[in-house]
N, C-alpha and C positions, 0 to 999 in steps of 0.2 A: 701814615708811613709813606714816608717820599720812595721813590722808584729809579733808579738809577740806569739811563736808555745809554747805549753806542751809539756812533754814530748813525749805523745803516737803520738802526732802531726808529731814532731820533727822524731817520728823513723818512721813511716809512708812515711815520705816524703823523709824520707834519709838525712836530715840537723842535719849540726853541729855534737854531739858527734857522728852520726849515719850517717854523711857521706862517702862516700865510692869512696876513688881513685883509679886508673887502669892505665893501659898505654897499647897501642896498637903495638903490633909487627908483623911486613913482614920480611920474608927470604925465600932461593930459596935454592934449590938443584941442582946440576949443571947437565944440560944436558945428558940424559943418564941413568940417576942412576935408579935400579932398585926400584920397586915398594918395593922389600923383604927390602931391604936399608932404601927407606923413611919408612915404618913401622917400623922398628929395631930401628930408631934413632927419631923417634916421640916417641915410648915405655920407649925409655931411659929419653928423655927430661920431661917428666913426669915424670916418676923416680927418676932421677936424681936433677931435678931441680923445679918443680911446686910443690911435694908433700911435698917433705923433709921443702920448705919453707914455709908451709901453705896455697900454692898460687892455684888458678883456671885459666886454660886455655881454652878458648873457640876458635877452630879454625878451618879451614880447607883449603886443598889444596893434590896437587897431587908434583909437582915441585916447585910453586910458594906456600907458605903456607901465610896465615894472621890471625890473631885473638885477641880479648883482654886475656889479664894478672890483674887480680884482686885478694885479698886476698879472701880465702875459704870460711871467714866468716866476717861480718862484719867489717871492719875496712878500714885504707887507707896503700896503697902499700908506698914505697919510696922511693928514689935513689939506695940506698943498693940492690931491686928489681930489680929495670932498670940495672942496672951494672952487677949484679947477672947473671940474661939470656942473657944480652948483650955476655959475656965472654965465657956463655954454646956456644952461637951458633959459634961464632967465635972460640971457640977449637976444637968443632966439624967439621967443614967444610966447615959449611953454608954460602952462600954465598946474599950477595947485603941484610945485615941486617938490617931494618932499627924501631926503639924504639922512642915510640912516647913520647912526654914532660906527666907528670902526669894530669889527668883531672879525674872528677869528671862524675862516671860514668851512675851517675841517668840522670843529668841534663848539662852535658855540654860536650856531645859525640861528636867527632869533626867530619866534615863532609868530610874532605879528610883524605887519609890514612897516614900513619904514617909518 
């Protein structure tokens, strides 16, 4: 039986207009690389690539980095997103990149990594 949300419902809950899609990203720094490095080229990746598109990254790591990719503000990410950082990481250096399919990030977080 389907359930019929208003709107304050609807945004409440994150459905429909006020859904919100993400996708999850892992990449590595190769063996070695100094601390100053991974800082300089996380500084960048932000810069370069989460701000300029609207987009939030939430992550962490030393060598091995993980975290979700969501738009800043409400709305849902999309291929253009996925492809976008796929491209950053891989010009940059990064290495064993791996972008996860688009999901829904209220209610449909996947339980294994990307």
């Amino acid at each position: 039986m389907s359930k019929s949300y208003n709107q304050r419902q609807r945004k409440k809950l994150h459905l429909a207009e006020f859904q919100e899609l993400g996708f999850l990203v892992n990449f590595q720094f190769a063996e070695g690389t100094s601390i100053d490095t991974v800082d300089e080229v996380i500084d960048r990746f932000i810069a370069e690539v989460i701000q300029p598109n609207g987009l939030a990254y939430e992550g962490n790591g030393y060598l091995h980095w993980e975290g979700l990719v969501c738009l800043e503000k409400i709305g849902k990410c999309d291929e253009s997103h996925r492809e976008t950082v796929k491209k950053w990481l891989e010009s940059n250096g990064l290495q064993q990149i791996e972008i996860s399919e688009l999901f829904d990030i209220w209610w449909d977080y996947p339980s294994s990594k990307a």
